[in-house]
matplotlib code that plots the C-alpha trace (Angstrom):
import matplotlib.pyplot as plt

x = [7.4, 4.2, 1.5, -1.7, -4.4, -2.3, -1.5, -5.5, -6.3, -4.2, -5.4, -8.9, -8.7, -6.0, -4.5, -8.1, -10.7, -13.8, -17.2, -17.2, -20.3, -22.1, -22.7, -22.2, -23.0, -25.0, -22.5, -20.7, -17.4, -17.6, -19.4, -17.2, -13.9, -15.4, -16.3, -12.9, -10.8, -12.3, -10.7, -7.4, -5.7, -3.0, -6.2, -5.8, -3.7, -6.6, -9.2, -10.1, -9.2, -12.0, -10.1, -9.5, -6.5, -4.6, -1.6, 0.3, 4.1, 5.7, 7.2, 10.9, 12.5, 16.8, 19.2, 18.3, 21.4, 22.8, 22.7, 19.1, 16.9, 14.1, 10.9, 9.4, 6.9, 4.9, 1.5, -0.7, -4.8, -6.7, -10.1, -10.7, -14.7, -17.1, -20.4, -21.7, -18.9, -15.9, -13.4, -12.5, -9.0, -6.2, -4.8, -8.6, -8.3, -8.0, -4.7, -3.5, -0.3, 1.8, 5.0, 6.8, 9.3, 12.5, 14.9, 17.0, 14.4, 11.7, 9.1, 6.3, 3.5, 0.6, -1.4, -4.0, -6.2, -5.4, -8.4, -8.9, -11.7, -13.3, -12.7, -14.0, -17.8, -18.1, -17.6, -20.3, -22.5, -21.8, -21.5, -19.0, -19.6, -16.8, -15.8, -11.8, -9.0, -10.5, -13.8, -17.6, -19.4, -23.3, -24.7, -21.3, -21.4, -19.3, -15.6, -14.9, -11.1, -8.9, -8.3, -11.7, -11.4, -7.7, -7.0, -3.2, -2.9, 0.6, 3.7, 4.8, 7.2, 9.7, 10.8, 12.3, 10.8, 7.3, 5.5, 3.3, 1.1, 0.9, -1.4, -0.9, -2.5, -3.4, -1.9, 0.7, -1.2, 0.1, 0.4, 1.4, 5.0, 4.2, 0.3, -0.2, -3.1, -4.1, -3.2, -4.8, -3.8, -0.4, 0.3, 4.1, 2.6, -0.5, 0.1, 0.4, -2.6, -4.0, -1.5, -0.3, 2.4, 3.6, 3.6, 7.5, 9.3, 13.3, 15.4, 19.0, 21.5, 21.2, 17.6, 16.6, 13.6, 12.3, 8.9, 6.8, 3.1, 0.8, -2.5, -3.7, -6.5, -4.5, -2.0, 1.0, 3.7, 4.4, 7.7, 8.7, 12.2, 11.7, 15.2, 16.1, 14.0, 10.9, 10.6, 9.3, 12.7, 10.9, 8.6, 7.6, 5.4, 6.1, 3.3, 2.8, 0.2, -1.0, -0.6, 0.6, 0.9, 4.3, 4.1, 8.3, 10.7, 14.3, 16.7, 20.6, 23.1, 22.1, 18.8, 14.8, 14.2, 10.7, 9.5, 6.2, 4.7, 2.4, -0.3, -2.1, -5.4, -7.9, -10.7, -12.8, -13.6, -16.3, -14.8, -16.5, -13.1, -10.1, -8.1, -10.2, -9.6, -5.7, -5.5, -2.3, -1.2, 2.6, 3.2, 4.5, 7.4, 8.0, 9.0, 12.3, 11.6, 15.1, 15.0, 17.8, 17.6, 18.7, 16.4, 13.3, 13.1, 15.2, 14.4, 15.6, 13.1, 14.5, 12.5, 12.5, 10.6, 7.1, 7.1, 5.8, 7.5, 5.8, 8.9, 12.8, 16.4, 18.8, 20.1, 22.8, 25.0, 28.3, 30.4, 30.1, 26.3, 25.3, 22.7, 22.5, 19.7, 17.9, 13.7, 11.7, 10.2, 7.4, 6.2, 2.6, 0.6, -1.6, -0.9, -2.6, -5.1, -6.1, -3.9, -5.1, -8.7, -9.2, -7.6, -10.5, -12.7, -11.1, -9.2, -5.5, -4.8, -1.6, 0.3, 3.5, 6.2, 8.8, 12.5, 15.1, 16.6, 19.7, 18.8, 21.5, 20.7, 23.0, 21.9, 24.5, 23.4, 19.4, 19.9, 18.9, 19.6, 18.2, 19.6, 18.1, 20.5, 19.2, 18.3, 15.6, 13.2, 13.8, 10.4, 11.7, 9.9, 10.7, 14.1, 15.5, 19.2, 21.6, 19.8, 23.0, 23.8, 20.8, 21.6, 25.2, 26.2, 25.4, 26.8, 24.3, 20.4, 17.7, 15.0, 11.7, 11.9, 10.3, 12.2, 9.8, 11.3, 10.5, 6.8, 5.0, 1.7, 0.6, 0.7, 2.9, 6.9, 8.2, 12.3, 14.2, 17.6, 20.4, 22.4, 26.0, 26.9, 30.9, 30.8, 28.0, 26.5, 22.8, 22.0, 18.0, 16.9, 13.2, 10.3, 8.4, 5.2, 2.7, 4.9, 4.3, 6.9, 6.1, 8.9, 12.3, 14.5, 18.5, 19.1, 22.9, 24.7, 25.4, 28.6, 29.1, 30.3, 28.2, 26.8, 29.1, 27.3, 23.3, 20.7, 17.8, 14.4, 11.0, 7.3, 5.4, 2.2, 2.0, -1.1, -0.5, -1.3, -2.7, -0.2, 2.4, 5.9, 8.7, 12.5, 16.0, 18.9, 22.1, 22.8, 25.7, 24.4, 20.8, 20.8, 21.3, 17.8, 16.6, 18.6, 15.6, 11.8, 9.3, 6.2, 2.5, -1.1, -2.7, -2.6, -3.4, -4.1, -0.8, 0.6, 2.9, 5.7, 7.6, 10.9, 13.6, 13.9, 16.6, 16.8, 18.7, 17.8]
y = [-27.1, -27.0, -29.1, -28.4, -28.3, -25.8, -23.5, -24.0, -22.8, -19.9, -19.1, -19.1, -17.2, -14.7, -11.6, -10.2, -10.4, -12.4, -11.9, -9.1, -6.7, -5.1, -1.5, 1.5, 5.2, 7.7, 8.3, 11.8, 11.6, 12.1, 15.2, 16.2, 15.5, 17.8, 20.5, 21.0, 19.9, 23.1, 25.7, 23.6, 22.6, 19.9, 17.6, 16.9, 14.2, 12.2, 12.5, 9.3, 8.9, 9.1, 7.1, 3.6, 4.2, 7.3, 7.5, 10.6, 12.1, 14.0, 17.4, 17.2, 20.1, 20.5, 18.3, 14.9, 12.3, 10.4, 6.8, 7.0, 4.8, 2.4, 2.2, 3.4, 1.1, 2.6, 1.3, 3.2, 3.5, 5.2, 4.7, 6.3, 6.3, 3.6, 5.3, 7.5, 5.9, 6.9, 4.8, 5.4, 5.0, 6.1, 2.1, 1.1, 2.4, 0.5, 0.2, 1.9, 0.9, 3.5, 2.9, 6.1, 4.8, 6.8, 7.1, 10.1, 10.3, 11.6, 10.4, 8.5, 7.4, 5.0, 4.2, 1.8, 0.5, -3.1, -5.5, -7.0, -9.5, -6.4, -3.4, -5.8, -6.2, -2.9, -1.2, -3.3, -3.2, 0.8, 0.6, -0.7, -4.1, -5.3, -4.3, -3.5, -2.8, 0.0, 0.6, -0.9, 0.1, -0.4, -3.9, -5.2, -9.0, -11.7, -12.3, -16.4, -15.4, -12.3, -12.2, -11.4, -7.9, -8.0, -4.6, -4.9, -1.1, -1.2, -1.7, -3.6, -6.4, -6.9, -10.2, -12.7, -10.5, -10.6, -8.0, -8.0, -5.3, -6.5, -5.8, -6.7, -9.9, -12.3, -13.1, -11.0, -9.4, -10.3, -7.5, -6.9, -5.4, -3.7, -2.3, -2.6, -5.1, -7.3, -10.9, -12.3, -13.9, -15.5, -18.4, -19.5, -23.1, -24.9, -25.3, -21.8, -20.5, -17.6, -17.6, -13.9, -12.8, -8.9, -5.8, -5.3, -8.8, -8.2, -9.3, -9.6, -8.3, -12.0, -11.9, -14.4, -13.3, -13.6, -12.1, -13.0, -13.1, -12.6, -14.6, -13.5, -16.0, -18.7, -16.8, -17.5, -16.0, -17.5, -17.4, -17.4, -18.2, -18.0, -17.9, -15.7, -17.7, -17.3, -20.5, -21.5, -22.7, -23.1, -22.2, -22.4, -21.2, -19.6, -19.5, -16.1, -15.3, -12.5, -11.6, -8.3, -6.3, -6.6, -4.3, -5.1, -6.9, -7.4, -9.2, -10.0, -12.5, -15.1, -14.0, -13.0, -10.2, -9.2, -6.6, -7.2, -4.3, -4.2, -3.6, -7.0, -8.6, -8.8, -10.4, -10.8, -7.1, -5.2, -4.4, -3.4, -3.7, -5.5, -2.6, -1.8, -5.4, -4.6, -2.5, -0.8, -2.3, -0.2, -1.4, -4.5, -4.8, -5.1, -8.3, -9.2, -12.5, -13.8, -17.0, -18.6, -18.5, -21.6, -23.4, -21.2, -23.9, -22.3, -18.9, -16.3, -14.0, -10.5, -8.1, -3.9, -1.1, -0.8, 1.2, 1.7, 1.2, 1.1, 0.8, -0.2, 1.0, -1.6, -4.3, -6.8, -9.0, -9.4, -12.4, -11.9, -12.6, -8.7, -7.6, -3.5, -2.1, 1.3, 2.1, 5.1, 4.9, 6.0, 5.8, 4.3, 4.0, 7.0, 7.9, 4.8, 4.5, 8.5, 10.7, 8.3, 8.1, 11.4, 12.7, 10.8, 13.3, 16.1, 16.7, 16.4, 14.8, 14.6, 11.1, 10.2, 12.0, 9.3, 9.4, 7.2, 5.0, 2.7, -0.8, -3.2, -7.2, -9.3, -12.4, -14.1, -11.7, -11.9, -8.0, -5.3, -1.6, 1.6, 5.2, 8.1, 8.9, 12.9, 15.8, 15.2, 18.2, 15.9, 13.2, 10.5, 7.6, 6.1, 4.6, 3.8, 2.4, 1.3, -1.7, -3.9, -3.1, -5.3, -7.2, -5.8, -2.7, 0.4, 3.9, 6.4, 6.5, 8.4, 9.4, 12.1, 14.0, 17.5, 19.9, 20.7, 24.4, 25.0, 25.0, 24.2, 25.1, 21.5, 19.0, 16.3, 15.5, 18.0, 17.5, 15.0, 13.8, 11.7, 10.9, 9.2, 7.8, 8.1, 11.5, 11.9, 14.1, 14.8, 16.6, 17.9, 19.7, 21.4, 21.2, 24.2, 24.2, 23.5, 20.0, 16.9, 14.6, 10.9, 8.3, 8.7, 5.5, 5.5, 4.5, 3.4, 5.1, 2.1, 1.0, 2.2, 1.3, 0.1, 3.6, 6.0, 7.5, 7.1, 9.7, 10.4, 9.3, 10.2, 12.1, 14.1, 16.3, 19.9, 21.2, 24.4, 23.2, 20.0, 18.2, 15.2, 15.3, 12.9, 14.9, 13.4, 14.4, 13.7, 11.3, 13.4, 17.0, 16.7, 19.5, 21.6, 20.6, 18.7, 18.2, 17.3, 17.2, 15.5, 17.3, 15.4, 16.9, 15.7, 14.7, 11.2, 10.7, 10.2, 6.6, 4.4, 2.4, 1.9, 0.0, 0.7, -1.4, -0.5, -0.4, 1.0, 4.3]
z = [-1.2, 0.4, -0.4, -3.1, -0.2, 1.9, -1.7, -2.4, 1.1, 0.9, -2.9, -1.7, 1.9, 0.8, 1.8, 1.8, 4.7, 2.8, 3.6, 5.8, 6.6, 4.1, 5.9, 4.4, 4.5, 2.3, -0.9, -0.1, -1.0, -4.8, -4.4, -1.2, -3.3, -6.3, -4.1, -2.6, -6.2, -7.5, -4.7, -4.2, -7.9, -6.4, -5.9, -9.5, -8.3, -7.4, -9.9, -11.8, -15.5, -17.7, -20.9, -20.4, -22.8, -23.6, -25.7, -27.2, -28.4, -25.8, -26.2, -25.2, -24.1, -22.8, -24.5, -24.0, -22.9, -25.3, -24.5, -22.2, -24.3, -23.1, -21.2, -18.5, -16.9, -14.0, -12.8, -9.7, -8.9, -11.7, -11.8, -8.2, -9.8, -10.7, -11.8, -8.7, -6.5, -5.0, -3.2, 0.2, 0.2, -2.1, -2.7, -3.7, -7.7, -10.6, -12.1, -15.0, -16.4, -18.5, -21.2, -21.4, -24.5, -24.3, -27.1, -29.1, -31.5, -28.7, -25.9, -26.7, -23.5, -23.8, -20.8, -20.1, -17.8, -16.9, -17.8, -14.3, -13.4, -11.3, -14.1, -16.5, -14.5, -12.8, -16.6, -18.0, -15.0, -14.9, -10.8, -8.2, -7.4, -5.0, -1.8, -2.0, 0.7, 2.1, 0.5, 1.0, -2.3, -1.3, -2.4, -3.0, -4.1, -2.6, -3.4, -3.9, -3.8, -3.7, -7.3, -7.8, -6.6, -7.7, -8.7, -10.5, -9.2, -7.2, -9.2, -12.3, -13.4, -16.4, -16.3, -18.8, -21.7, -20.1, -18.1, -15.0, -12.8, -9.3, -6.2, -2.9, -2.4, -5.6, -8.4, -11.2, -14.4, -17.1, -19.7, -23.4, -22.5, -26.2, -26.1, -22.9, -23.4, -20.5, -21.3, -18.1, -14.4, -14.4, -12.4, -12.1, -11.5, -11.1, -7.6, -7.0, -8.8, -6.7, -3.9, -2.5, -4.7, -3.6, -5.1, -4.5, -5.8, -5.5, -9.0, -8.3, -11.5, -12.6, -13.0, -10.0, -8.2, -4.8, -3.8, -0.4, 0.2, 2.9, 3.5, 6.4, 6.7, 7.3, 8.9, 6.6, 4.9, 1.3, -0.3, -3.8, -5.7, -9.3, -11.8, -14.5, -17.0, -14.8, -14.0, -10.6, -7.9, -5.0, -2.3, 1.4, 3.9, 7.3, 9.5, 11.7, 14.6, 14.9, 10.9, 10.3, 7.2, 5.2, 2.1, 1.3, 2.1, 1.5, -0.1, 0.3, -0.6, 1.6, 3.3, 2.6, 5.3, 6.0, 8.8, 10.2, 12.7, 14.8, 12.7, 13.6, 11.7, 14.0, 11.9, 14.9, 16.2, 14.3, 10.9, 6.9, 5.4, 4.9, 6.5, 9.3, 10.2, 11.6, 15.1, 15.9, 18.8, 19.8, 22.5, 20.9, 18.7, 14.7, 14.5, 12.1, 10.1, 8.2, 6.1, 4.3, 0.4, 0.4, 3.1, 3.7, 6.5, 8.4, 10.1, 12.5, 14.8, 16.0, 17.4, 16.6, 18.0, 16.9, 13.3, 10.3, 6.9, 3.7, 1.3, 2.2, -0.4, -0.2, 2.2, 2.5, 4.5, 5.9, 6.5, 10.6, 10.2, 10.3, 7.7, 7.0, 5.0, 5.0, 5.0, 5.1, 9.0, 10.6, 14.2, 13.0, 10.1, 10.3, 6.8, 5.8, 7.9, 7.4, 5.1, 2.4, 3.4, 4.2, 0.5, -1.8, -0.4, -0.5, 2.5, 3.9, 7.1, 8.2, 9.3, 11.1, 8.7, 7.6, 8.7, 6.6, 9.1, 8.6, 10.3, 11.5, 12.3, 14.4, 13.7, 15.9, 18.7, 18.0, 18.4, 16.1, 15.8, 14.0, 13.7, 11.6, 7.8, 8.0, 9.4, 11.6, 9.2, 6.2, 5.5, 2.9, 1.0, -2.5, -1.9, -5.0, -5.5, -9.4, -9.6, -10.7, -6.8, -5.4, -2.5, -2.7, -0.6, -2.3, -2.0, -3.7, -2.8, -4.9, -3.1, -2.6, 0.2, 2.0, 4.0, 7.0, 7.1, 3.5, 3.3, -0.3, -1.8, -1.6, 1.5, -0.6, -1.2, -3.2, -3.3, -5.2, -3.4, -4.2, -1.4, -1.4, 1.8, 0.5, 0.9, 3.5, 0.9, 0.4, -2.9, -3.0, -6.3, -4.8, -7.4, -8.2, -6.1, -8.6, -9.6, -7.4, -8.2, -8.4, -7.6, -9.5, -9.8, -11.3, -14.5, -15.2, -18.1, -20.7, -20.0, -17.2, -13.7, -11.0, -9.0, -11.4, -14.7, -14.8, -14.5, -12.1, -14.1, -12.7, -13.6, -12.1, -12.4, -13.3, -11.7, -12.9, -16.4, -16.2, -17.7, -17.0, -17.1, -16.9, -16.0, -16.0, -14.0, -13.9, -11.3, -10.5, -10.5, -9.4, -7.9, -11.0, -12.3, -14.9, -17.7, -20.0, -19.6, -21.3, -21.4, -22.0, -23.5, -20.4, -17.0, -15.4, -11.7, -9.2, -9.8, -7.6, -8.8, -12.0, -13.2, -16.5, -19.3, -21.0, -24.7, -27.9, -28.9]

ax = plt.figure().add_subplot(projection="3d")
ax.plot(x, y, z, "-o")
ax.set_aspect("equal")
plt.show()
C-alpha cells in the first residue's frame, strides 16, 4: 500500500488543475441559453432546478410487472445556475440525486440536491464561488484540494447498505440511502482521505469493489480494492506520464483494465480550466494499462489506436490470457470538449458520433484489436449489461442508440436497444420525438437466471409536457414498447447515471 505522504500528496493536488488563471469573459451565456430555450423546447434538458428538494407520487400507467420492486438511484448535474452564473460545460452542475421507489403499490420519486462543500457556500453567498471542470466563475476563490469544489454530480453507489454520489476526482458522498440527506465526505481509511475515487467503481455479484483514480498532479493512477463489507483490501499507485483522462475502466476475473487516450494534461500551456488543460494529441496511441487483482504491482502496457471512450459494457478474460470487452468509441473527444460546452448556451454542436466496438487484448502477444458490433449509421453510449454477469461473459447488452437515417426533432439519442450477441440480434424501440431518454440499465426478474427474465428500466424527459418519466420493458420484447410508464408532475434537468436496488414490493 502506498505510503501517507504519497496518499496526502495526491489528496491535496488531485484530479483537478489548482490555481489556474483567473480570466474570464463578460457573463452571456445565461441570457444566451434563455434566448434560444424559448424557440427550441428539448433545451429543457438543461435548465437548472430551482428546488433543492422535490418529491411527489407518480402516475402509473400499463400493467406494471409483478416482481419489479426497489429503487432507482440516479445522480447527474442540476444546478447548471448559481445566481447570475451559468456554467460552461454540461459536467460542471451540482448534483442532484433522485430515489424513484418502485413497488406494486405505485411510484414514489424524491430528489435532492447533494449538500457538497461548494452547494453549501455558493447558496449562502448567493454567487458562484469556485472555478469547476470546465467553468471560470469571475472572482473565483482558491481551491486547497479537489473536494473543495467536489460536485458529487456523476453517478451513485449502493454498497453494504450505504449510499454514495461520486464525481470524478475526490472523494464518495455519502448519502441517506432513505431521504436523500447528505451525510458528508467518506473516506474508506484515514490514509486515503481525499484521494481520486471514480465516478464508475465496478461491484462484482459478490459485492467486492474495485474503482481507480486519477491525480493528474502527480501523475498517478490510484487503485482501490474494497470487499463486500466495504472495508478497505488494498491499494496501489501506478505512475503515468503524460496523464490522460480515464473516465472508466474495467474489470474481469483476474484483471483492472483502464484505457488512457491521448487526451494528455498539459498543465504548462496557457489554460483557465481544468479541461482546457488536456490537448488532443492523435497521433499517439490510447494506451492499455492491465494490473493483476491480486498484485497491482504488476502491470501490462498495450497500445490501441487513438480514441475516445467515455463509458465501456462488460469485459472479461480467458484462460489463454485474451481479455474481450465492449465500449462506446469515438475518434476524439469533441463532444466533450464542444457538444457539451456549446449546449449551456444554447447551441448544438456536433462531436465524433460513437460506434460500439468489441476490443480484444492478447496479453501474451502485447497486441490488441478492435472491430465495430453495428451498423456503421447506429451512434451508441450507455452500455449497460445483468449485473450478476460482471466480469463474466455476457450475452445481452442494453443500450441508447440513434439511427443516423432516421432524423429526430432534437439533436440527442433517441432509441433504446437490447442486443443479444447469441442471436446477432439488435432490438431498437425509437422514442417519440419530444422524449429524450436518459440511460436504461437491466434489472433481473427475481429468481431468475442469469440474462433470461428482467426488464429494461430507464427515465426520460417529455418536453412536450414538461414532465419526467421512468418506462420498463421487457427485456425480451423491447421493441414492443413500454410495458408500464411512470409519469411525474415535473421535469428535472437531464441526469447521468443510476443503479437498482432491489427490494420487496
Amino acid at each position: 500500500m502506498p505510503s501517507r505522504r504519497a496518499f496526502i500528496g495526491m489528496a491535496g493536488a488531485g484530479g483537478l488543475a489548482l490555481g489556474l488563471p483567473r480570466a474570464f469573459a463578460a457573463e452571456t451565456w445565461r441570457a444566451e441559453f434563455h434566448t434560444a430555450l424559448a424557440a427550441e423546447p428539448w433545451l429543457r434538458a438543461f435548465r437548472s432546478v430551482e428546488a433543492h428538494v422535490v418529491g411527489a407520487d407518480a402516475t402509473v400507467t400499463g400493467k406494471w410487472p409483478r416482481g419489479l420492486a426497489g429503487t432507482l438511484y440516479r445522480n447527474g448535474p442540476a444546478r447548471h445556475e448559481v445566481g447570475d452564473f451559468r456554467y460552461r460545460h454540461w459536467f460542471d452542475g451540482d448534483g442532484m440525486l433522485q430515489a424513484w421507489r418502485l413497488s406494486a403499490a405505485g411510484v414514489r420519486h424524491q430528489g435532492r440536491l447533494v449538500e457538497t462543500t461548494k452547494l453549501v457556500a455558493e447558496t449562502r453567498a448567493g454567487r458562484a464561488l469556485y472555478p469547476t471542470f470546465a467553468s471560470q466563475p469571475p472572482d473565483s476563490r482558491p481551491v486547497t484540494g479537489p473536494d473543495v469544489i467536489n460536485v458529487a454530480n456523476i453517478s451513485v453507489l449502493p454498497h453494504h447498505g450505504r449510499l454514495y454520489a461520486l464525481w470524478e476526482a475526490g472523494s464518495p458522498w455519502e448519502v441517506d440511502p432513505d431521504d436523500l440527506t447528505t451525510r458528508g465526505l467518506h473516506a474508506f481509511s484515514a490514509e486515503t482521505a481525499g484521494v481520486p475515487f471514480s465516478a464508475h467503481p465496478r461491484v462484482e455479484p459478490d459485492g467486492t469493489l474495485w474503482n481507480f483514480g486519477y491525480a493528474s498532479g502527480p501523475g498517478l493512477l490510484v487503485f482501490w480494492h474494497i470487499d463486500a463489507r466495504g472495508q478497505l483490501v488494498k491499494t496501489g499507485t501506478v505512475a503515468v506520464s503524460p496523464m490522460a483522462m480515464p473516465h472508466d475502466f474495467m474489470v474481469t476475473s483476474r484483471y483492472l483494465v483502464v484505457l488512457l487516450p491521448p487526451l494528455h494534461y498539459r498543465p504548462s500551456e496557457p489554460a483557465t480550466t481544468f479541461l482546457d488543460a488536456h490537448r488532443w494529441e492523435p497521433t499517439q496511441p490510447t494506451r492499455v494499462l492491465v494490473l493483476s487483482k491480486e498484485d497491482f504491482s504488476v502491470v501490462r502496457w498495450l497500445e490501441l489506436p487513438a480514441q475516445w471512450i467515455f463509458h465501456f459494457g462488460n469485459a472479461w478474460d480467458t484462460p489463454d490470457d485474451t481479455i474481450h470487452f465492449d465500449g462506446a468509441s469515438a475518434a476524439d473527444p469533441s463532444a466533450m470538449f464542444e457538444s457539451f460546452r456549446e449546449i449551456m448556451r444554447g447551441r448544438y454542436v456536433a462531436g465524433a458520433p460513437t460506434r460500439h466496438q468489441r476490443f480484444r487484448l492478447d496479453l501474451r502477444a502485447g497486441t490488441g484489436q478492435q472491430a465495430r458490433m453495428f451498423d456503421e449509421r447506429f451512434e451508441t453510449e450507455f452500455p449497460a449489461i445483468d449485473p450478476r454477469v460482471g466480469t463474466r461473459r455476457n450475452h445481452r447488452l442494453v443500450l441508447l442508440c440513434a439511427d443516423a437515417t432516421r432524423p429526430v426533432a432534437h439533436p440527442l439519442l433517441n432509441q433504446l436497444g437490447v442486443y443479444d450477441d447469441r442471436g446477432e440480434r439488435l432490438q431498437t424501440f425509437r422514442y417519440p420525438d419530444h422524449v429524450i431518454p436518459e440511460e436504461h440499465l437491466f434489472v433481473p426478474a427475481p429468481g431468475s437466471e442469469p440474462e433470461a427474465q428482467g426488464w429494461v428500466v430507464g427515465t426520460g424527459l417529455d418536453v412536450a409536457t414538461d414532465r419526467l418519466l421512468l418506462n420498463v420493458f421487457d427485456v425480451a420484447a423491447v421493441d414492443a414498447g413500454p410495458v408500464a410508464t411512470a409519469t411525474l408532475p415535473y421535469a428535472l434537468p437531464l441526469g447521468l447515471h443510476g443503479k437498482f436496488v432491489a427490494g420487496t414490493g
